[in-house]
C-alpha positions in Angstrom: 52.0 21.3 -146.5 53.0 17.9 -146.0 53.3 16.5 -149.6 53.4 19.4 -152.1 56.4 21.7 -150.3 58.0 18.0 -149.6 58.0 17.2 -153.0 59.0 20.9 -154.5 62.2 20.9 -152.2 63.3 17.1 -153.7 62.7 18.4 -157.2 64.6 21.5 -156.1 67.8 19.8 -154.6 67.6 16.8 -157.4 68.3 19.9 -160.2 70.9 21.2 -157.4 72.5 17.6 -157.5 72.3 17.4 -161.0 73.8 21.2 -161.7 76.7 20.0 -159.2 77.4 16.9 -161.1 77.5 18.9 -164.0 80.0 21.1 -162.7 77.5 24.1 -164.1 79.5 26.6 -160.8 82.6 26.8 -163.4 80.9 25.9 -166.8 77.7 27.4 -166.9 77.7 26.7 -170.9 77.5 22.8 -169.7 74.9 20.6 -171.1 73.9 17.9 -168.7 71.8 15.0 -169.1 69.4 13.8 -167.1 68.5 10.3 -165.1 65.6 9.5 -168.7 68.8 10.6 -171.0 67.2 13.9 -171.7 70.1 16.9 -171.9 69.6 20.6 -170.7 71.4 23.4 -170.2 72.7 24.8 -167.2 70.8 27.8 -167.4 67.6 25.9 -168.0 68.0 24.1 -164.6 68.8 26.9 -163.0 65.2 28.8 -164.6 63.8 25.1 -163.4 65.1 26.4 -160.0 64.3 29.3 -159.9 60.4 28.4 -161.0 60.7 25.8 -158.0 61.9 28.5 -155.4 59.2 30.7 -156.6 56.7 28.4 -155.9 58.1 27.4 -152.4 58.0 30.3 -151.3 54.1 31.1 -152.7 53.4 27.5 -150.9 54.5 29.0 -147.9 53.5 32.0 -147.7 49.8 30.6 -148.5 49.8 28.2 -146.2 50.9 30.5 -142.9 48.4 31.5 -141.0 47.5 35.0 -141.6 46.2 37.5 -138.4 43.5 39.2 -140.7 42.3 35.3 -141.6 38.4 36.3 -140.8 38.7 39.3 -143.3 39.7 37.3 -146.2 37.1 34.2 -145.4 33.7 33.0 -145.5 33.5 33.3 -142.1 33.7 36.9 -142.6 30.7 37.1 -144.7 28.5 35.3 -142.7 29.1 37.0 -139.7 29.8 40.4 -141.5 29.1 41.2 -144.7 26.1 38.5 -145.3 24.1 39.9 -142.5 24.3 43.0 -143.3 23.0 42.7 -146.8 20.4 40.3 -146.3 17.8 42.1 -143.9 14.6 40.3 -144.9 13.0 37.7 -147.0 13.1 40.1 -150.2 16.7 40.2 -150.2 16.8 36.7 -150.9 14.7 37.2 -154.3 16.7 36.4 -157.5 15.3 39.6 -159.5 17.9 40.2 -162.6 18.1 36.1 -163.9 16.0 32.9 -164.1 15.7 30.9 -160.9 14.9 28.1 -162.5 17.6 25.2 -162.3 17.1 24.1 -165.8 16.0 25.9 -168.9 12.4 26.1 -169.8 12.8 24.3 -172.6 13.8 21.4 -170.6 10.7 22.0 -168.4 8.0 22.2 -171.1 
């Protein structure tokens, strides 16, 4: 929240700056260079834009805290979900794969 958003909204208003100096309101076929003396288009600033607003907005929408928080959690599935699965030893039996944490190659 504090560094990523930050830096997405400079990037955003540094294109903004850049499409101003440009003048890209009244000529939208302008090419502009940039501050490293690379050139782009008005409309691929504003695509730069819009990619920056889009991700803004996922930023913050990710980041607010949500009222159905415990449903989409782990906390949810260890108070929830977990304990209802799990109802004795047996259920904690891996039954369709090798337990082992290398292969038996390895351990012959």
């Amino acid at each position: 929240e504090y560094v990523k958003l930050p830096e997405l909204r400079r990037s955003a208003g540094n294109i903004q700056n850049t499409m101003i100096k440009c003048d890209c309101a009244n000529n939208p076929v302008n090419m502009c260079f940039l501050n490293g003396g690379e050139e782009k288009s008005c409309d691929e600033l504003g695509e730069q834009i819009n990619y920056l607003k889009n991700a803004i907005d996922e930023w913050n929408e990710n980041l607010t805290p949500k009222d159905n928080f415990t449903s989409q959690s782990i906390v949810n599935w260890f108070e929830e979900v977990g304990s209802n699965l799990m109802t004795d030893e047996n259920d904690l039996k891996i039954k369709d794969h090798s337990s082992a944490l290398a292969p038996q190659t390895l351990l012959s």
